[in-house]
N, C-alpha and C positions, 0 to 999 in steps of 0.2 A: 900370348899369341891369340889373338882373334880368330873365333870361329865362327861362319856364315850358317844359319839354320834355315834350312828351306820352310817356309808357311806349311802346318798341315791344310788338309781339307777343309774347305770353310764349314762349319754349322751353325745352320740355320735352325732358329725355332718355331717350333712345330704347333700346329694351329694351338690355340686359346682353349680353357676348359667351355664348355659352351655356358650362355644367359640361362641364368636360374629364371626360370617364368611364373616356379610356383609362388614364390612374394608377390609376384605381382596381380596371380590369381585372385590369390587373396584377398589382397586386397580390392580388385576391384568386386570383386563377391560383398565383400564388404559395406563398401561404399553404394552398392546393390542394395541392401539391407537394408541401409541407411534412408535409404532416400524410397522404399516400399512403406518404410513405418512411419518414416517423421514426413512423408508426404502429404496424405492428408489432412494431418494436422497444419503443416505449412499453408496447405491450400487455403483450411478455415482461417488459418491466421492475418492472412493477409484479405481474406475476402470478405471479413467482420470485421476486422480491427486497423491494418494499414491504406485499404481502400475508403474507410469513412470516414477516418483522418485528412487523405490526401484530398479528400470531396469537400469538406468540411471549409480547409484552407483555400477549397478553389471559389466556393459559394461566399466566403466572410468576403470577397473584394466584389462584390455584385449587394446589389439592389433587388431582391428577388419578391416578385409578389408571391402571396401564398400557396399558390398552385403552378407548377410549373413543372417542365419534360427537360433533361439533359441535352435533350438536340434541339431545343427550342433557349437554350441559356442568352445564345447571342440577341436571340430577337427580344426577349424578355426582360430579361436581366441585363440592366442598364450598371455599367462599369462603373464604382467609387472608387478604386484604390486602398487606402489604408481609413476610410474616413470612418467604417464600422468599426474598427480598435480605436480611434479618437473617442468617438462618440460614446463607446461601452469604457474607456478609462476617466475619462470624463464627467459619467451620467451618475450622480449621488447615489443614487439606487443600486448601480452597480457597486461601487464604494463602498456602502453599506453592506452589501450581501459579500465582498469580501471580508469586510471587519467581520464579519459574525464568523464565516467559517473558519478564520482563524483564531476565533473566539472559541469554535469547539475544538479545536487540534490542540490548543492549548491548556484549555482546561483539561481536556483526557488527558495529557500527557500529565500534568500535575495532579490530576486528583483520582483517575481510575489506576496509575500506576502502583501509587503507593498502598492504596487499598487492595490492591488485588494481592501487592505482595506480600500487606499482613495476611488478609487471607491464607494465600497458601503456604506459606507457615506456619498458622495455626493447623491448616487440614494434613500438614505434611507429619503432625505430630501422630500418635497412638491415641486416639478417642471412640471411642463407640458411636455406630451410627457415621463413622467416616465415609463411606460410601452414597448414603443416603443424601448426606450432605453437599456432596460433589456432585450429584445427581441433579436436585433439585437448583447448584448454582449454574449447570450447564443448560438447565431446558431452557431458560430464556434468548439464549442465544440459539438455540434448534428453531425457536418459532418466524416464521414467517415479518418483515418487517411489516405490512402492510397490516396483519391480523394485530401484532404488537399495538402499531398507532391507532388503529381502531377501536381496539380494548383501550388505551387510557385514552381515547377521547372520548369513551361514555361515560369510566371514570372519572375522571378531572370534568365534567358540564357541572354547571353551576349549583344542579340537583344530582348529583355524583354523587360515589361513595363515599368519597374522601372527603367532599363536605359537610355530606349526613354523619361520617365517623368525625367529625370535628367538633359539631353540635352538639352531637350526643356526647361528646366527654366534657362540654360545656367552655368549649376554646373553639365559639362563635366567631369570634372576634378575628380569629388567621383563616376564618374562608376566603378564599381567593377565587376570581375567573382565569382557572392557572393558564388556558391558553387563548384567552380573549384579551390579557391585559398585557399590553406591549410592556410594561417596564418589569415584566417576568416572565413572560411566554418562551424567552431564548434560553433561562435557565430550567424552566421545566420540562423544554426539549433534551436538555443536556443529559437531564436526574433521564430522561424516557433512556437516551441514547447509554445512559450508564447503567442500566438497570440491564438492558438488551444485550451490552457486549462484554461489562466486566466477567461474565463466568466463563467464555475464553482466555481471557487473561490472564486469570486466576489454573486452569489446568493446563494453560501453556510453562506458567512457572511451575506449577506443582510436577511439571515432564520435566524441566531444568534442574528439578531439586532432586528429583530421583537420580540424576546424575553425579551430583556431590557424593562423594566417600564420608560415611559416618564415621570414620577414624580420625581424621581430619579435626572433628568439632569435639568427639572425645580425648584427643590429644590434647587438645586446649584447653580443655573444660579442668582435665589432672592437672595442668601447668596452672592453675589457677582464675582462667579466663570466665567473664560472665556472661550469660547469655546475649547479650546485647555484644560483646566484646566479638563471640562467637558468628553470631550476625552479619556484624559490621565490616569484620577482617577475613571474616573466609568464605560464608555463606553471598554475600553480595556479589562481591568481587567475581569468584567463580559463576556465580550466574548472571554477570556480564552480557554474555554474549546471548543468552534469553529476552534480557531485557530490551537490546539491541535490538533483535528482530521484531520484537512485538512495537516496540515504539516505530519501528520503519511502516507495520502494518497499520497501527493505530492513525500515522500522519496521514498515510495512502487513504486511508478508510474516511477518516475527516473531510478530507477532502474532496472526496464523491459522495457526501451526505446529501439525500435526495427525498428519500419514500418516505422515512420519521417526517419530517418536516413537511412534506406535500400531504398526507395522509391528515396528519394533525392539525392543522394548523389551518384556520382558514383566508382564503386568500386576500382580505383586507389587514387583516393581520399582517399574513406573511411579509407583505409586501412593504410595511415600514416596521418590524420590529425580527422577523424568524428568517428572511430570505439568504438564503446561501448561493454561493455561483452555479449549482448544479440545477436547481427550483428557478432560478432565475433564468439562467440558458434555456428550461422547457419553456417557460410562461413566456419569453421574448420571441423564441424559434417557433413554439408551437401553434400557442393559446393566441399571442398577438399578431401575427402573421407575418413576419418580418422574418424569412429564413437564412438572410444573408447577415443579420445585424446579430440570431441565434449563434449561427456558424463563428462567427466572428470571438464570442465569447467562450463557445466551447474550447475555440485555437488556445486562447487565452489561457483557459482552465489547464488544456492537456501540457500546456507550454512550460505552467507553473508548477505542476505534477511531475514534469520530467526533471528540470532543473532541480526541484529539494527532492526527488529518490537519488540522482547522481550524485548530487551533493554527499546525502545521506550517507549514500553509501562510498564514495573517495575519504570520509572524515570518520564516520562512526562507524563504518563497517568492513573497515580495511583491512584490522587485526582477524576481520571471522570468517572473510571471501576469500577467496583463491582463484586466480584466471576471471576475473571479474572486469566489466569494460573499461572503466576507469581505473584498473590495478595498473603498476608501470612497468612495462616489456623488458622482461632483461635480455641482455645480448645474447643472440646465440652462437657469435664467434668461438671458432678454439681458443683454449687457452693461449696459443704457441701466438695466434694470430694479433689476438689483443695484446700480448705481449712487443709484437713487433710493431703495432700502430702506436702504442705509447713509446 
């Protein structure tokens, strides 16, 4: 038999716990912080470095005589379009001054890498006088480029040390005008430019090696591995991601090669045997008075900087970046959700 229950009283629920606000203090406290400290750094960032880029690109499509005011562009500066990147892809000289500086990017990477890294596994061993050693490989790189090019351009004159020390050990015969003579003034730049940077090379790896575990190459050494073995299979490998960085700096650094070569080198020279894009952008922009045809090259230059760092870094430095802008976004769906879209 059926029985009828009367509904009790209804209950209703009773307000909410209230909005936690202290998260959200916090954070905006936070985000306070943020933007007290990394502000005027942002400020300088943009007001030296994205502003005279953006200027740069705006001048390279003008015809700009030498002297000229921003609010005077229209009357002045007569519109080409793209005809300064023709003319600077174009113009032999420019050609030339990229072959060279890919001429130095290339050599460092072949020839200051490998020596830096015998180096500092020689200095990473037990020797006396290690310190003194290290010392004397890093001051070249403390000095000043401009004082560096200065010093071998007294050296290296054709009454230099280096040719009076050549004489005098009676090997006359290999005095050279090392940066008078085009069909070796590019390598003498190189030997300046390798002399000035290899002793950072060398204690950025000797910072890589200290990271290696000595057990590691002792383990190997009792299993019957030879030093070379030891080297080859542990030593290298592991300091991968040393080598990596320094090759990304070395490229970066080549490719804004300026002061060695402007210091050294004089300007009939430069101009058909030592010229790189950076010397060249000044002498077009500055020296010749052409600031729109200068601009034009610089786009050029920062355009070809950007593309081989991104590069660089989406292929060889993928394995050693994390949250890097070319790294690829993983989803941040839930599980439950990506679940249900596939």
């Amino acid at each position: 038999m059926a029985t009828l229950t009367t509904p009790g009283p209804a209950v209703t629920a009773g307000p909410g716990p209230l909005p936690v606000r202290a998260p959200r203090r916090r954070s905006g406290r936070k985000r306070l912080e943020i933007l007290l400290f990394a502000g005027p750094a942002l400020v300088l960032f943009l007001g030296f470095v994205i502003l005279p880029v953006i200027l740069a690109g705006v001048y390279s499509f003008y015809n700009l005589p030498p002297a000229f005011q921003w609010e005077d562009l229209a009357e002045s500066g007569r519109f080409v379009g793209f005809d300064n990147y023709v003319r600077a892809l174009t113009t032999p000289e420019f050609q030339r001054a990229i072959g060279n500086t890919f001429f130095i990017l290339a050599m460092s990477l072949l020839v200051q890498g490998p020596i830096a890294i015998g180096v500092a596994l020689l200095l990473n061993r037990r020797l006396r006088g290690r310190s003194i050693f290290r010392l004397l490989i890093f001051v070249p790189y403390v000095l000043a480029e401009v004082i560096a090019g200065l010093s071998f351009k007294l050296i290296l004159q054709p009454n230099g040390a280096v040719n009076a020390t050549l004489e005098s050990l009676g090997l006359g015969a290999f005095t050279r005008n090392w940066l008078a003579d085009p069909s070796i003034a590019l390598w003498t730049i190189f030997f300046i430019l390798t002399w000035k940077y290899i002793g950072f090379a060398i204690l950025l790896f000797l910072a890589g090696l200290q990271g290696i575990p000595e057990e590691l190459a002792e383990a190997a050494q009792i299993d019957g591995a030879t030093w070379w073995q030891v080297q080859r299979h542990i030593t290298l490998p592991l300091l991968g991601p040393t080598i990596r960085i320094w090759a990304f700096l070395s490229i970066i650094g080549s490719l804004q090669v300026f002061d060695m070569v402007w210091v050294t080198v004089a300007p009939a020279v430069r101009r058909i045997a030592t010229e790189t894009m950076a010397t060249y952008m000044v002498q077009q922009g500055q020296f010749a008075g052409q600031p729109g045809y200068g601009s034009a090259i610089a786009v050029i230059l920062f355009v070809i900087s950007l593309v081989i760092a991104l590069a660089y870094q989406r292929f060889a430095l993928r394995r050693d970046l994390t949250g890097a802008v070319t790294a690829p976004r993983r989803s941040r769906k839930p599980a439950s959700r990506r679940k249900a879209v596939r």
